[in-house]
SEPARO-192450 format. One line per 3 residues: number of its first residue (from 1); their letters; for each residue y, x, z of C-alpha. Coordinates in steps of 0.05 Angstrom, whole numbers, plus 5000, padded with zeros to 4 digits. Example, Ala and Ser with C-alpha at 12.3 -4.5 7.8 and 13.67 -1.06 7.14 Angstrom:
<pts>
1> as> 4910,5246,5156 ~ 4979,5273,5143
</pts>
This chain:
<pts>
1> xxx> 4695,4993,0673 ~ 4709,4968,0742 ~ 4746,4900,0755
4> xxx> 4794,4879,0801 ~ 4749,4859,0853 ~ 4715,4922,0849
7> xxx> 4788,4956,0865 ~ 4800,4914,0923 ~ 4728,4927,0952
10> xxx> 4733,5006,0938 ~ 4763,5050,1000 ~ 4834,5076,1006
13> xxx> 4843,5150,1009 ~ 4853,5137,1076 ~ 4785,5104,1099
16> xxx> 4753,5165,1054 ~ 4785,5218,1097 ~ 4766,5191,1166
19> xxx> 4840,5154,1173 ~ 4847,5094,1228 ~ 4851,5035,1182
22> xxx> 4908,4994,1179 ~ 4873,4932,1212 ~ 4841,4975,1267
25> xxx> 4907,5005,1290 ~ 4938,4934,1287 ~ 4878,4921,1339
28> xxx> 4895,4976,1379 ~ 4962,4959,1386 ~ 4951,4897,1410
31> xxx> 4900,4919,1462 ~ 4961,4971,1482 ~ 5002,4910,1485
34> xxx> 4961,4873,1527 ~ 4944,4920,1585 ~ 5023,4948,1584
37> xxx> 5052,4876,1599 ~ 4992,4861,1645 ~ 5002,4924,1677
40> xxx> 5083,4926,1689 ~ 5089,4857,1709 ~ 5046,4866,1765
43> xxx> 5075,4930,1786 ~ 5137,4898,1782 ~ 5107,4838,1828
46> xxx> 5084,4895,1872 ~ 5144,4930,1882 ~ 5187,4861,1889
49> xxx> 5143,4837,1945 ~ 5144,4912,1985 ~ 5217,4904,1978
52> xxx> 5218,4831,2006 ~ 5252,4807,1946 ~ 5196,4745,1944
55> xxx> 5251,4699,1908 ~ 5275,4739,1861 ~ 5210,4763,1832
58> xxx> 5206,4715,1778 ~ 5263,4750,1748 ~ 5237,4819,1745
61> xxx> 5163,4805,1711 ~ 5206,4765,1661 ~ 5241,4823,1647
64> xxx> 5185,4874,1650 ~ 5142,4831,1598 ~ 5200,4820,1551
67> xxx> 5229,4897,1549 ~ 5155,4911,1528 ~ 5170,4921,1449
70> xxx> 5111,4895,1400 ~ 5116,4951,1361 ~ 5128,4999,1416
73> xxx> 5193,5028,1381 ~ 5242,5036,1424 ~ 5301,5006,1452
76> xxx> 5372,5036,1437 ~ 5398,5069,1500 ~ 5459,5023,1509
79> xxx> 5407,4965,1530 ~ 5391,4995,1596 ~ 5467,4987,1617
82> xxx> 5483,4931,1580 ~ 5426,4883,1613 ~ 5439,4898,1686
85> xxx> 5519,4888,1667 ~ 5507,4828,1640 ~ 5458,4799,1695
88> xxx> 5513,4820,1738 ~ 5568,4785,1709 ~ 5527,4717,1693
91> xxx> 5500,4712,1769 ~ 5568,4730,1798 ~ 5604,4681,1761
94> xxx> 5553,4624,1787 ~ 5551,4650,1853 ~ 5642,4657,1856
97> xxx> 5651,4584,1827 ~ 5587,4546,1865 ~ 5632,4543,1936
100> xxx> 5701,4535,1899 ~ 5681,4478,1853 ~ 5683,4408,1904
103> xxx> 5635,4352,1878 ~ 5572,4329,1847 ~ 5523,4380,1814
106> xxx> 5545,4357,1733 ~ 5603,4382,1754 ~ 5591,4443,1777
109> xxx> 5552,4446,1712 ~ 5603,4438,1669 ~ 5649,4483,1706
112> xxx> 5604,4534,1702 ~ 5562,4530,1625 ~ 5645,4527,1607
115> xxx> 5666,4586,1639 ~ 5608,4633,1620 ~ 5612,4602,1553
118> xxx> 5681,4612,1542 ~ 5669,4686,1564 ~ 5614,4702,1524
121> xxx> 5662,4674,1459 ~ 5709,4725,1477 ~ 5655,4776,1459
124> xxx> 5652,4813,1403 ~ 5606,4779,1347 ~ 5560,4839,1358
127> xxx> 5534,4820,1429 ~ 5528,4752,1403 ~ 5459,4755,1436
130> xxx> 5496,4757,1513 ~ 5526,4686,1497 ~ 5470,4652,1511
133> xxx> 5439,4695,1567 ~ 5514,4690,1607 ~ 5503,4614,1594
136> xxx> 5435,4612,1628 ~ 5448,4665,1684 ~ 5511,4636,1706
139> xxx> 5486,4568,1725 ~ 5418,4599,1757 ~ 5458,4596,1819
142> xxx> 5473,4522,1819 ~ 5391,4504,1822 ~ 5378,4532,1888
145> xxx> 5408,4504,1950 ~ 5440,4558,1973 ~ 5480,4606,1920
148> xxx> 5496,4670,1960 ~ 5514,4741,1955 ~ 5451,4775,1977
151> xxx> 5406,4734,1935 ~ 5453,4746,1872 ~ 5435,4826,1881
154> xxx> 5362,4811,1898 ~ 5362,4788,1821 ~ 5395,4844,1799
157> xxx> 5349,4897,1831 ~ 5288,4860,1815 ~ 5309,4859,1737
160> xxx> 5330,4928,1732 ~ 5248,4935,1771 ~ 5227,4898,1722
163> xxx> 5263,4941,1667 ~ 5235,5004,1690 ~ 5175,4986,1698
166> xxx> 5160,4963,1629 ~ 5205,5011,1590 ~ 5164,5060,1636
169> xxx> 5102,5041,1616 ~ 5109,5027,1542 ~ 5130,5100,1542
172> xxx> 5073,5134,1569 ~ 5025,5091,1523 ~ 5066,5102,1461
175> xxx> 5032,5140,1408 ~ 5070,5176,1347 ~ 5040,5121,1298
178> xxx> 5081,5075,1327 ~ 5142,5101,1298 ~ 5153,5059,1241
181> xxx> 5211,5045,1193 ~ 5264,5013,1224 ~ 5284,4935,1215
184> xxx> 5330,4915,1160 ~ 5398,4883,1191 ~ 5443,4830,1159
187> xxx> 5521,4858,1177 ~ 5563,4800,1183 ~ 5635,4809,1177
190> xxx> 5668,4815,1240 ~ 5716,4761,1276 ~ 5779,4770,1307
193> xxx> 5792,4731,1372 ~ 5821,4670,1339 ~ 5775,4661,1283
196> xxx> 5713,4663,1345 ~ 5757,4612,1381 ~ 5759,4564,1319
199> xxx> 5688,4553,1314 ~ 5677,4487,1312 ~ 5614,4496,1329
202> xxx> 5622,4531,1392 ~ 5665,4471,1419 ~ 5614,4425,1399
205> xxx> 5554,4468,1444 ~ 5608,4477,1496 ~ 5619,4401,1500
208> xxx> 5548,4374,1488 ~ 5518,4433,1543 ~ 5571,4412,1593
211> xxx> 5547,4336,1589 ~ 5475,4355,1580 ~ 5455,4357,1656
214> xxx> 5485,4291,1655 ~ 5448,4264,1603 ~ 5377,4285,1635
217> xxx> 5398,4251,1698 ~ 5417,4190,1660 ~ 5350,4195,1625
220> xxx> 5310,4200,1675 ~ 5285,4262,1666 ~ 5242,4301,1730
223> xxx> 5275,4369,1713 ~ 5340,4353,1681 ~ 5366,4423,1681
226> xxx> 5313,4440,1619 ~ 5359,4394,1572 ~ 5417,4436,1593
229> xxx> 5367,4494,1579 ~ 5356,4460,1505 ~ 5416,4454,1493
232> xxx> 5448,4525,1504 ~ 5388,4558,1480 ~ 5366,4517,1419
235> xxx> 5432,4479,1389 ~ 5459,4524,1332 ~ 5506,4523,1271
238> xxx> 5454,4499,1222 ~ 5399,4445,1227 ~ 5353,4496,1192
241> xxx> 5366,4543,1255 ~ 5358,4488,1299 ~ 5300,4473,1283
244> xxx> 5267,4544,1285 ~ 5291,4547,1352 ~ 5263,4478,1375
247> xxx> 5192,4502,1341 ~ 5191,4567,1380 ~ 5218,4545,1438
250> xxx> 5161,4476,1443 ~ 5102,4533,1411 ~ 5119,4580,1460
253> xxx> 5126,4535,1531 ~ 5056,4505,1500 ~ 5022,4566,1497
256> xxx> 5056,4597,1557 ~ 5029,4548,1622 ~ 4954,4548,1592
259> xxx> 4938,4614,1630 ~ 4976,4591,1692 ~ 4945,4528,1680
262> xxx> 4873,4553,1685 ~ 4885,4620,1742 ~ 4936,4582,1789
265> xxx> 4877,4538,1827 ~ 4823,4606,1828 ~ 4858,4669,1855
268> xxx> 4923,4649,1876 ~ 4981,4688,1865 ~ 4971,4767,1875
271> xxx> 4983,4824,1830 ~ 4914,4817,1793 ~ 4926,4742,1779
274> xxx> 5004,4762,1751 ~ 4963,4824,1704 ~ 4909,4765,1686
277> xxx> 4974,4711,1670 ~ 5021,4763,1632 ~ 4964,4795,1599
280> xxx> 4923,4738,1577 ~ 4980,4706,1543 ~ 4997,4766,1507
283> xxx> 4922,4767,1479 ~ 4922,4694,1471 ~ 4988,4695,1428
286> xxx> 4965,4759,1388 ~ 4888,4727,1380 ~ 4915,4665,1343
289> xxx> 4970,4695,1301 ~ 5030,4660,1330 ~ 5062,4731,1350
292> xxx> 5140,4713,1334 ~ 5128,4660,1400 ~ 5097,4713,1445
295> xxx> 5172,4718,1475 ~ 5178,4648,1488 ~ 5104,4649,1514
298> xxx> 5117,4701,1570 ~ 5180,4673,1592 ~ 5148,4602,1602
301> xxx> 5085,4641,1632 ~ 5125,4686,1679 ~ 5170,4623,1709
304> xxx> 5108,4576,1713 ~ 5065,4619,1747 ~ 5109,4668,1786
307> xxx> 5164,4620,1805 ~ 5125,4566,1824 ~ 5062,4597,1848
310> xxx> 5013,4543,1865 ~ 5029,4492,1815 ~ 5036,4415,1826
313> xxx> 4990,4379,1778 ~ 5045,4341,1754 ~ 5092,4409,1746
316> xxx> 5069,4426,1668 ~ 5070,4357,1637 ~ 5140,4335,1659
319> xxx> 5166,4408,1645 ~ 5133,4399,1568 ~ 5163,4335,1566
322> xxx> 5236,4361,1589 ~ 5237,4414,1533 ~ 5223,4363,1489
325> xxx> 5271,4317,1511 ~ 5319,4376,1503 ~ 5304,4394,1439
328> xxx> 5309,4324,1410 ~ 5379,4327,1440 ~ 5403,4391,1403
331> xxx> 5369,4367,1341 ~ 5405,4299,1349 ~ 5474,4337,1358
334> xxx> 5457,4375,1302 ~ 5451,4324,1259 ~ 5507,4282,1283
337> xxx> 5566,4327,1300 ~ 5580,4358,1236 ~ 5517,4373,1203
340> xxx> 5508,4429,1164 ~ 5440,4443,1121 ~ 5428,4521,1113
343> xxx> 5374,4503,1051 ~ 5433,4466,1009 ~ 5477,4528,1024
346> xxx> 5419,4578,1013 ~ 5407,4539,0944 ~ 5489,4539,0921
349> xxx> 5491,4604,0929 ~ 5429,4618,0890 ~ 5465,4573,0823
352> xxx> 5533,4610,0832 ~ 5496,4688,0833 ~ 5510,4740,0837
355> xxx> 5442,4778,0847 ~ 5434,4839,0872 ~ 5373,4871,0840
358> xxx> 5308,4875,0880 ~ 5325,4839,0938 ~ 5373,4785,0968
361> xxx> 5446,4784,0977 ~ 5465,4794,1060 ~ 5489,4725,1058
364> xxx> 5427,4696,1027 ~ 5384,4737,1071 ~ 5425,4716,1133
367> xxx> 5406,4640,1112 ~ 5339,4651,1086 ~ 5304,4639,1160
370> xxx> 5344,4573,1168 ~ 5323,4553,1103 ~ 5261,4555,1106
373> xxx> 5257,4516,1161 ~ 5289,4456,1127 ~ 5251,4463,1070
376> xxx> 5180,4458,1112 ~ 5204,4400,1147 ~ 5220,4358,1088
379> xxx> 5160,4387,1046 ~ 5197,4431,0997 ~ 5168,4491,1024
382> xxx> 5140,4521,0960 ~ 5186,4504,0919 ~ 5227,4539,0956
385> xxx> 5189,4601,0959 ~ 5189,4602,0882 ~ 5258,4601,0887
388> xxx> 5262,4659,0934 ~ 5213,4696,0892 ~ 5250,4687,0827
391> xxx> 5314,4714,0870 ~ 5277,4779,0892 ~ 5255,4793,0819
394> xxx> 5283,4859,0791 ~ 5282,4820,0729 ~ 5333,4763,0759
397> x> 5397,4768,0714
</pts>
């Protein structure tokens, strides 16, 4: 009689018929991973600099590392129109309102995070994702000293570059394994225009991102605009979601300047030091199992290295400490201005049922992230994961 162990030790079917296993192709994929965003970010650098679009290049190998898909499924059509519409519409707003709004920079600020945040609210809940991307393009403008016309399309063409390049890419190295099953999504009910409007907790973002530039200033901060950034891109409804934004977002810049921390002082900036940034990260990330930050890592690689080139010793530090200083200011706004905890609502809804059989209810599942946030933080973290467990039990009355 065999045991257990024996069972576990034995090979599948498909190790006995000559099949790829599981952990091999997961390695393969990764390497796949690795050379595609190595290899369209510096095409994308390439074909920025040949078109003299030096300033704008940041933008595109952004782009072409992020539309690079872990799983090399692919994206629905729609995003390849949406994104450049989008890009449009955030840069033209900052570049319209820069020469028409009179006064100090935190004003401008606040004229403009308002505007494109008041926009993006008008949106239908299902592009809830452009909210905060309008919020971030629209004030790009602002930072440089001169907001103009011809540098607002530079952008644009080196992000759709950057687009192409990657999708591109990512195409011609996908392999018919990759097609797995698609990812479950929780439907929310849609809003009308009024209900999005009486959020409360899109006029407390819209308030605390308008003063946020301010508060940098007033805290001395070396690059203010990052608590604006922490702000817009971290504050959300629940402290739970805050939270698992603030740990991505400090994982992710963390891991994302070590590579242009170590290449930036050796080979400069050229298209193999851009493959050896982009790329490395990517295997870095993947190598230590923190692949949910890889996005957050090539962002914070892409603008450290590519937008700043040779870096200033003091550059990383003060741009680690920024972020930080940002995130403690959503997480204090989250816990101040009407606090909500996702892990009490996740566990009311548990006591008043009722279950659905095998799995999670969508408004459970929608909270269940969040949740578990708030329950690592205060050290209920397996408790809580009974708790989920006994939920997902066919047996759950």
């Amino acid at each position: 009689m065999s045991s257990p162990g024996d069972k576990d030790l034995a090979p599948s079917s498909e190790e006995r018929h000559g099949a790829i296993p599981a952990g091999a192709q997961a390695q393969a994929q990764h390497l796949r991973l690795v050379i595609v965003v190595g290899l369209a970010t510096a095409l994308t650098w390439v074909i920025c600099e040949s078109f003299g679009l030096g300033g704008a290049s940041p933008y595109g190998v952004v782009v072409a590392a992020l539309i690079v898909r872990p799983r090399f499924d692919r994206w629905p059509p729609a995003v390849f129109v949406l994104l450049p519409v989008v890009v449009t519409i955030g840069l033209s707003l900052g570049t319209l309102l820069k020469p028409l709004v009179q006064g100090p920079t935190v004003w401008q600020f606040a004229v403009v995070t308002a505007s494109a945040q008041i926009l993006g609210q008008a949106l239908p809940d299902k592009l809830m994702l452009v909210r905060n991307l309008l919020a971030v393009l629209a004030v790009l403008p602002l930072l440089g000293a001169n907001a103009t016309w011809l540098g607002a399309w530079q952008k644009l063409l080196a992000v759709i570059i950057g687009m192409l390049s990657g999708a591109s890419l990512q195409a011609a190295l996908r392999l018919a394994t990759d097609a797995g099953p698609p990812q479950a999504e929780v439907k929310m009910a849609p809003r009308n225009l009024t209900q999005r409007f009486s959020d409360p907790f899109f006029w407390r973002k819209l308030v605390i991102s308008c003063l946020a530039l301010a508060i940098g200033l007033g805290l001395g901060a070396e690059n203010p605009k990052y608590l604006y950034f922490g702000v817009v891109l971290l504050l959300n409804d629940s402290l739970g979601a805050t939270l698992g934004r603030v740990r991505d977002r400090m994982v992710g810049v963390s891991l994302g300047v070590l590579m242009p921390w170590l290449v930036f002082n050796t080979i400069g900036l050229n298209s193999v030091a851009v493959a050896l940034v982009m790329g490395g990260t990517t295997a870095l990330v993947l190598a230590i199992g923190l692949d949910s930050h890889l996005r957050t890592a090539l962002i914070s690689s892409g603008v450290t290295f590519v937008g700043y080139g040779v870096l200033a010793d003091w550059y990383i530090p003060t741009r680690w400490i920024d972020y930080l200083m940002g995130s403690a200011l959503a997480l204090l706004v989250c816990l101040l201005v009407r606090p909500v905890s996702a892990l009490r609502r996740f566990r009311q809804l548990a006591d008043e049922g009722p279950y659905q059989a095998g799995g999670l209810s969508p408004e459970l599942a929608k909270l269940l992230p969040s949740a578990v946030e708030e329950a690592r933080v205060l050290g209920q973290e397996r408790e809580f994961r009974r708790l989920v467990a006994a939920l997902q039990s066919p047996s759950k009355d």
